[in-house]
C-alpha positions in Angstrom: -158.8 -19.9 86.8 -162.0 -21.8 85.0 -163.9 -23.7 87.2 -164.4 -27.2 86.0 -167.6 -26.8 87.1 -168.3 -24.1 84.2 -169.0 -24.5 80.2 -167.1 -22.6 78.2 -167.1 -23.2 74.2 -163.5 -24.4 73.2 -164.4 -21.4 70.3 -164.1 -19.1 73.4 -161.2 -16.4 72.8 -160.7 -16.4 77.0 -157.6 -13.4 78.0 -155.1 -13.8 80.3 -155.9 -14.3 84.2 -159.9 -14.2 83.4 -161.5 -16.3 86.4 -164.3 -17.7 85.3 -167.1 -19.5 88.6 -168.7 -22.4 88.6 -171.9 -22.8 86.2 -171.0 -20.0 84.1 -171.9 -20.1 80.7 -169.8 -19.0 77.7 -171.0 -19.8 74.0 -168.8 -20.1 70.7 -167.6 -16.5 69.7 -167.1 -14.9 72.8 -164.1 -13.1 73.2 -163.0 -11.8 77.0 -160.2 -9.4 78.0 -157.4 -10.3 80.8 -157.6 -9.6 83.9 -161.8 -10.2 84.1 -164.0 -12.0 86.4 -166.8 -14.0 85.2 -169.1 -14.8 88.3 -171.4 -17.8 89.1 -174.5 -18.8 87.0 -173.9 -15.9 84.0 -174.3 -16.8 80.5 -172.8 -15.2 77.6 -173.6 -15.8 74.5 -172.2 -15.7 71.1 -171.0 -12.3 69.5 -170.0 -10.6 73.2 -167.2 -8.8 73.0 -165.6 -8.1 76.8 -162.5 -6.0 77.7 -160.1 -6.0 80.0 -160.9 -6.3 83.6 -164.6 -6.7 83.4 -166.6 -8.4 86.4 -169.9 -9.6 85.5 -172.0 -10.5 88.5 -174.5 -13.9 89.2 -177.2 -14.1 86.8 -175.9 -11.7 84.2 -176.9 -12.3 80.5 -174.7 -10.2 78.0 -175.4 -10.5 73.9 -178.5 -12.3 74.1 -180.9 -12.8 71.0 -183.0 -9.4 70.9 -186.1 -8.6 71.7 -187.0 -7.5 68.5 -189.8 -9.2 66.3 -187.6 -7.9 63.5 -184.5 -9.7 63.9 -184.2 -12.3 61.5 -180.9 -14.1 62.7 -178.4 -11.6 61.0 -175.0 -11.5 63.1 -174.5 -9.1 65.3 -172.7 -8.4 68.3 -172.6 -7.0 72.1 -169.5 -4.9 73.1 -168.4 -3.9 77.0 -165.5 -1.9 77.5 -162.3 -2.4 79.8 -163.6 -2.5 83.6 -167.1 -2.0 83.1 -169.0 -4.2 86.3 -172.3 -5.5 85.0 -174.1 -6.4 88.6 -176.8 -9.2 89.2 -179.6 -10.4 86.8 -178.2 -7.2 84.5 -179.7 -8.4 80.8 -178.0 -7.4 77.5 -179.1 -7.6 74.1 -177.2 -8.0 71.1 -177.9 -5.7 68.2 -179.8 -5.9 65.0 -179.3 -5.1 61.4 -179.9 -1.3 62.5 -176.4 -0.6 64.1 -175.8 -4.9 64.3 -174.0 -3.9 67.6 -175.0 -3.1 71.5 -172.4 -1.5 72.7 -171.4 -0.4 76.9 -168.2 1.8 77.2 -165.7 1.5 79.4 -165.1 2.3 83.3 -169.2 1.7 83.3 -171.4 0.3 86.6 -174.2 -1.6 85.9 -176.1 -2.2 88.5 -178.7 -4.8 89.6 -181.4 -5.5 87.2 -180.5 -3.4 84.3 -181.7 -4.0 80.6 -180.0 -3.0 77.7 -181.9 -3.7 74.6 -180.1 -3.9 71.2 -178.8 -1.5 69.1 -178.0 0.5 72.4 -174.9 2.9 73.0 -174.1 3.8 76.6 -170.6 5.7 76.7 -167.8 5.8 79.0 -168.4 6.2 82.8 -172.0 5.9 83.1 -173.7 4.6 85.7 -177.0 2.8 85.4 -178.5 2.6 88.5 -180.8 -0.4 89.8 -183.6 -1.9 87.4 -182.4 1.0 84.6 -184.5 -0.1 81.5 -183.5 0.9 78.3 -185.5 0.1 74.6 -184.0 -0.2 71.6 -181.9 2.8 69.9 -181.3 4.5 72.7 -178.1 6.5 73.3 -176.6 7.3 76.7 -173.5 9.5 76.3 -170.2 9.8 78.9 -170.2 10.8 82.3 -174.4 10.1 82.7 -175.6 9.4 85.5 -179.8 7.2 85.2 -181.1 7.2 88.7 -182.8 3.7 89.4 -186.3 2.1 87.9 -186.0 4.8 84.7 -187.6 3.8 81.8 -186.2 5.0 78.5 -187.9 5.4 75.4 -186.7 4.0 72.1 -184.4 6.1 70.0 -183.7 8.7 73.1 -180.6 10.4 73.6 -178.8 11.4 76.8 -176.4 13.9 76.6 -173.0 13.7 78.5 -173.1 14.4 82.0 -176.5 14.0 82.4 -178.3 13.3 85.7 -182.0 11.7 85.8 -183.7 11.5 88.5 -184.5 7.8 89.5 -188.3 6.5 88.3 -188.2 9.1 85.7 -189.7 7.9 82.4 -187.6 9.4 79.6 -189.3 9.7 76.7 -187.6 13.0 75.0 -183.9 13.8 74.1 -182.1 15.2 77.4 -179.1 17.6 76.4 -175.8 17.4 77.6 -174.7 19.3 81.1 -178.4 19.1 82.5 -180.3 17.5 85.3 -183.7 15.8 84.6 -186.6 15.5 86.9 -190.3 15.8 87.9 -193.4 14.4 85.8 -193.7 15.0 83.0 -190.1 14.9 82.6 -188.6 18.4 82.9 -185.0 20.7 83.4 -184.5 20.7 86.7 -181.2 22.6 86.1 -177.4 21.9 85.1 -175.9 18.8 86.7 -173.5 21.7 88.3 -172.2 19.3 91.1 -171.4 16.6 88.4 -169.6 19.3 86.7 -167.7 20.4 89.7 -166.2 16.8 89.9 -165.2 16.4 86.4 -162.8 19.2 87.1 -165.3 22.1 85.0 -164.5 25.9 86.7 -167.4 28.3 88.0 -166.9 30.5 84.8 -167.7 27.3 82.6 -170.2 26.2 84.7 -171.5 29.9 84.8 -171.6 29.8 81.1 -173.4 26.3 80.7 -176.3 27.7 83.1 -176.4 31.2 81.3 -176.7 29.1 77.9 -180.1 26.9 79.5 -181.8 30.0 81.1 -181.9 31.0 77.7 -183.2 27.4 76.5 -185.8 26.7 79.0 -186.2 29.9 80.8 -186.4 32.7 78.2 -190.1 31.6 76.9 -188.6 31.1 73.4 -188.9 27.9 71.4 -185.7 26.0 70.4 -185.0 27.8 67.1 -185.7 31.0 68.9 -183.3 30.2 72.2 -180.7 28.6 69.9 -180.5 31.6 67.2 -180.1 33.8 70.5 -177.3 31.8 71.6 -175.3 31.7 68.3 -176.1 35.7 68.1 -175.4 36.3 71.6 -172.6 34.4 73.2 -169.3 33.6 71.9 -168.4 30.2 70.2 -166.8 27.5 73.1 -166.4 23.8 72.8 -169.8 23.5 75.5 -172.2 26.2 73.6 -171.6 24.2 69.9 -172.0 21.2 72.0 -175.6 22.3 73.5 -176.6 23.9 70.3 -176.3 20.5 67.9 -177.8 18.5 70.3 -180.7 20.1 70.5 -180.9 20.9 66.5 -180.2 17.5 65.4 -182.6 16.2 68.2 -185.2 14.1 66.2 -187.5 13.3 69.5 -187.9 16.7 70.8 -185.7 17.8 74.1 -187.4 17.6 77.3 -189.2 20.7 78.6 -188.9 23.9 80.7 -190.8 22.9 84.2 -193.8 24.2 83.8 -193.6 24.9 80.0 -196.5 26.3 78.3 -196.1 23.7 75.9 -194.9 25.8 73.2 -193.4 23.8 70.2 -190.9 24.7 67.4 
């Protein structure tokens, strides 16, 4: 199932029926799961880590050198989880001495032209949608959704199932359960049709949305909304969720559309 036509490091750790194209790439300490599919013309360099059942489309690049002036050569690595796809020209860094690991959950998509710098977590069923950028640091938790050309700020956090709007640039913390649109980046509501399809009910739903009106509808500042909310509605798995997000944000959440601009 390896083309002769393809280079692959006899230090390689290569699973069970992996098919790997013609002028693939595949450095010395690479390890890839059974069952994956390696296209044509990818490289993969030393300290990737792939699962089971991965496909990695032409002109990938996963666990790269990172684009970070302070790397110094320390070893590090790149993880993808079991049946992640990584699409065309998608580019991967691996991570520094900060976390010394990139890491891409499993059941993720990938699509065309994404970059994942180093020292970046994406969770489990994401979807990064066409020419995606993320810096360094960031942190993209399950079930989110980036719509396509976003930019992400360093050391951002997405919440899980988040939805951005594509050619959003992200440059504050978006909590869990919401949508994000507009510029500036702003609430645009809860992601209540992601929600529906993850198998939440209308009385959870109902109680996510009652919890944000409170957050960016109310006119209080954070430590305001989220004293209200502990005070005011009873403890559930979603409300302590929402509430340490946004308390152990350290880049600020993203705004109320139209927010007075009203800090903590």
């Amino acid at each position: 199932m390896i083309s002769p036509l393809a280079l692959v490091s006899p230090g390689a750790k290569i699973g069970q029926n992996v098919t790997i194209e013609p002028f693939a790439v595949i450095y010395d300490d690479v390890e890839i799961g059974d069952d994956s599919w390696i296209g044509p013309n990818t490289t993969i360099f030393t300290g990737a880590r792939l699962g089971k059942g991965v496909k990695v489309f032409p002109g990938a690049s996963i666990a790269a050198v990172p684009q970070d002036l302070k790397f110094d050569g320390e070893y590090t690595t790149c993880t993808i989880g079991d049946y992640t796809t990584i699409r065309e020209s998608v580019t991967i860094s691996r991570g520094t001495k900060d976390k010394y690991t990139t890491s891409v959950g499993a059941n993720c998509l990938l699509m065309a032209y994404v970059h994942i710098a180093h020292d970046c977590e994406v969770g489990n069923n994401c979807i990064l949608a066409n020419a995606v950028q993320l810096a360094g640091h960031v942190v993209i938790e399950d079930n989110a959704i980036i719509g396509g050309t976003s930019a992400i700020h360093q050391f951002v956090r997405v919440g899980r199932h988040v939805m951005v709007s594509g050619g959003s640039l992200v440059t504050k913390d978006v909590p869990p359960f919401t949508k994000a649109a507009r510029s500036p980046l702003s609430y645009a509501g809860i992601n209540s049709v992601g929600l529906r399809r993850r198998g939440f009910s209308n009385e959870k739903i109902n109680e996510i949305q009652d919890l944000y009106r409170v957050v960016f509808q109310s006119g209080y500042n954070n430590s305001q909304a989220l004293d209200y909310i502990e005070l005011n509605f009873l403890p559930t798995a979603e409300r302590d969720e929402v509430i340490q997000f946004i308390r152990t944000s350290e880049r600020g959440v993203m705004r109320s559309y139209g927010s007075n601009g009203k800090e903590d």
